[in-house]
C-alpha positions in Angstrom: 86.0 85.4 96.8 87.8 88.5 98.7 85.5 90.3 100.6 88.8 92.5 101.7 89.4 93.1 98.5 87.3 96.4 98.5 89.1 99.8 99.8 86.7 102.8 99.7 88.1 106.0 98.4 85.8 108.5 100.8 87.4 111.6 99.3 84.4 112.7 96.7 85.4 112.6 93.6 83.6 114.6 90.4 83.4 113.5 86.7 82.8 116.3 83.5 80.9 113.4 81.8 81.0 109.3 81.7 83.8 109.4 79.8 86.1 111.6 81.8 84.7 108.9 84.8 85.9 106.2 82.6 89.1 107.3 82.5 89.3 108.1 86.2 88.3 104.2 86.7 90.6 102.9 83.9 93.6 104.2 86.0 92.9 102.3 89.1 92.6 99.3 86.6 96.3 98.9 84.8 97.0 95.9 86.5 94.9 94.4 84.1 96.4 96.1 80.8 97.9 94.8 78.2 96.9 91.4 79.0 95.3 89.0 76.4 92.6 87.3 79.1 91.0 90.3 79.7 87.6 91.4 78.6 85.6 94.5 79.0 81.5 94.2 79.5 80.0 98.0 80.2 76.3 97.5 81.1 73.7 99.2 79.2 72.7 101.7 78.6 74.9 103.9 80.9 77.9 102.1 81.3 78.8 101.8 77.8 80.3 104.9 77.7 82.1 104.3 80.8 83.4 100.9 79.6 85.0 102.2 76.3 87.2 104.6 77.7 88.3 101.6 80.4 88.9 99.2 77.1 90.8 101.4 75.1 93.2 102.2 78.2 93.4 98.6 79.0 93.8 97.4 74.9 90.9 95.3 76.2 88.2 93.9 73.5 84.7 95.8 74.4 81.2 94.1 74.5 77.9 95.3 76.0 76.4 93.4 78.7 72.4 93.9 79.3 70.4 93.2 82.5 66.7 93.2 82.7 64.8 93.3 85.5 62.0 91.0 86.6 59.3 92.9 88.2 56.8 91.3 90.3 53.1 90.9 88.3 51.0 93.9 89.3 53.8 95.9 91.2 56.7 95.9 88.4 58.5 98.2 90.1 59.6 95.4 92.7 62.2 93.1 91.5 61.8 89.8 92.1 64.6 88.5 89.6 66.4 89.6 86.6 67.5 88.5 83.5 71.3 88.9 82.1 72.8 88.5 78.6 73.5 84.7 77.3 69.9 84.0 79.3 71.7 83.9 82.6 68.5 84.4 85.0 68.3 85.5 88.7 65.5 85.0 91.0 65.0 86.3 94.4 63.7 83.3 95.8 62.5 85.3 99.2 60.3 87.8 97.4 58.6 85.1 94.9 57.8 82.8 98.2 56.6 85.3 100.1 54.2 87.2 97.6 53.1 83.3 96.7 54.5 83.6 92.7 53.2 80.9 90.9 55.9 79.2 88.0 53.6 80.1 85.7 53.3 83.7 86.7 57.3 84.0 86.6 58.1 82.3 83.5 55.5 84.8 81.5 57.5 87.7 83.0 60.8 85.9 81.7 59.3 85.4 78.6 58.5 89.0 78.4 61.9 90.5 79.1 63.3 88.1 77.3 61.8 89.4 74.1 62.9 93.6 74.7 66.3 91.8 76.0 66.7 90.1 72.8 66.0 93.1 70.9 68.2 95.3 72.7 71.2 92.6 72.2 69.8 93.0 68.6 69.7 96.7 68.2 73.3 96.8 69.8 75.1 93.5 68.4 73.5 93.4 65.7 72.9 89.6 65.5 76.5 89.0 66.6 76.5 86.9 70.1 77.7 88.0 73.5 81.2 87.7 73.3 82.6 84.5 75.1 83.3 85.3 78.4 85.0 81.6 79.7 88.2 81.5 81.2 88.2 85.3 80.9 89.0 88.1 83.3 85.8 90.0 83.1 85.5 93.6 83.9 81.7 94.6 84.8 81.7 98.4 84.2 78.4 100.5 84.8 78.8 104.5 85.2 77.5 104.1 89.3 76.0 102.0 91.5 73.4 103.1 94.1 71.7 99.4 95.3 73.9 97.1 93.1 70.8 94.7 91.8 72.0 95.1 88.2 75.2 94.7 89.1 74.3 91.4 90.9 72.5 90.1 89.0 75.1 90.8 86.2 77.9 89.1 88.4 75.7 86.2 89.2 74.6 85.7 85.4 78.1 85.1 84.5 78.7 83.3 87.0 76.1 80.6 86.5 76.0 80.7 83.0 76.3 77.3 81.0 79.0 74.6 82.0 82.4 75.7 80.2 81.5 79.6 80.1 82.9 80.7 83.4 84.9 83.5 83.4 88.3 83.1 85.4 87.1 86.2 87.5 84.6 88.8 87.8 86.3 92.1 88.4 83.6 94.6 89.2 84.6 98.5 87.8 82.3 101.7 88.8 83.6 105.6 89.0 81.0 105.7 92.2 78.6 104.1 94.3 78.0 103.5 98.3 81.0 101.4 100.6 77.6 99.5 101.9 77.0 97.9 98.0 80.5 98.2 97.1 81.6 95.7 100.2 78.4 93.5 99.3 80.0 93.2 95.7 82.9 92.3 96.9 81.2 89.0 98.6 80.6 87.9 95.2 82.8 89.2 92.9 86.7 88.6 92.7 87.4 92.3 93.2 85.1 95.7 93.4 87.0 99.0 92.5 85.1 102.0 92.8 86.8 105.3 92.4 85.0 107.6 95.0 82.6 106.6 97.6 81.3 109.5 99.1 80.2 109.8 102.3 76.7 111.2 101.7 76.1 109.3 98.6 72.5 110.3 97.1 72.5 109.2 93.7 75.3 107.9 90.8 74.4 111.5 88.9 75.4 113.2 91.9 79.0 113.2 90.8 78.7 114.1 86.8 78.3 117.6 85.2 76.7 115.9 82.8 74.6 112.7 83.3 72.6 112.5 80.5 70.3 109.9 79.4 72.8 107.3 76.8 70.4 106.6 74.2 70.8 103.3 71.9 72.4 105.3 69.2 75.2 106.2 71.6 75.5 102.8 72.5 75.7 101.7 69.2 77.9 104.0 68.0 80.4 103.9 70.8 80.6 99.9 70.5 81.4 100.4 67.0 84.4 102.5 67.6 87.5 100.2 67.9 89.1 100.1 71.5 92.3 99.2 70.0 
């Protein structure tokens, strides 16, 4: 891990759309290009968009990567946990100890996100599996980061995923997000580059002209353009 990896770029930066962000971020990223162990995962729904454009500049294959969370029974807003393509799950072992979480109780809320997560993967894929990510330089794209628990849990899902499946490294690619998350990423993942980090950082919209809503026709459509 390099925690020193991480240089925030405090100048604020503004984006037309996701995909003018994704090229912003794809040319802080041509160290990787042109390489033949690279691979591209954009997070749904959002940083699909994001992701293609950062592909295609790289010549990197593309593949959507999906995150649900796991919200606490009763008070779903609170995450205790989330779930990550290839079944990788995360738990937040402080909040299900002290709420008192029974197994039971978590493994039905796993079992629920489990089944819109596998028809999301479905609905996007279409049947096809996540592509292998082992030995792999992954880059995790989303369009922003405000918290980073996606992200996390997105980083940590690959991470622990089945003996064998490791990627080489986790490179972690967002046009914007807060230098607090942004150095906490870079605990975990092998490098964090973020394009602008503004100083009085709101929310991820807060940058785009247009932040609209990616709906799973997008998604789909954009995944079945070819990156290269």
């Amino acid at each position: 891990m390099a925690p020193n990896k991480f240089l925030p770029h405090t100048a604020t930066r503004t984006f037309r759309d996701r995909r003018d962000a994704g090229r912003a971020l794809a040319e802080r990223l041509m160290p990787y290009r042109d390489r033949d162990d690279v691979l591209v995962f954009g997070l749904a729904r959002g940083g699909v968009p994001v992701a293609w454009e950062v592909a295609a500049a790289l010549r990197a294959p593309l593949d959507v990567f999906l995150v649900r969370k796991l919200g606490v029974p009763r008070w779903s807003e609170l995450a205790m946990g989330a779930l990550a393509s290839g079944g990788g799950v995360v738990m937040n072992d402080d909040v299900v100890a002290s709420l008192g979480i029974a197994d039971e109780q978590v493994r039905e809320v796993i079992d629920s996100e489990a089944v819109e997560l596998a028809r999301r993967e479905d609905a996007y894929r279409g049947g096809r599996p996540l592509t292998d990510p082992a030995g792999k330089v992954v880059v995790l794209v989303d369009d922003g980061i405000a918290t980073g628990a996606s992200m996390l849990a997105a980083v940590r899902a690959l991470r622990g995923g089945r003996p064998g499946a490791a990627p080489k490294s986790i490179v972690v690619a967002v046009p914007v997000g807060p230098p607090s998350t942004c150095h906490e990423l870079a605990l975990e993942a092998d490098d964090v580059v973020c394009v602008t980090t503004p100083p009085g950082f709101e929310a991820v919209g807060q940058v785009y002209a247009d932040f609209h809503q990616v709906n799973d026709d997008e998604v789909r459509e954009t995944l079945a353009t070819p990156t290269r």
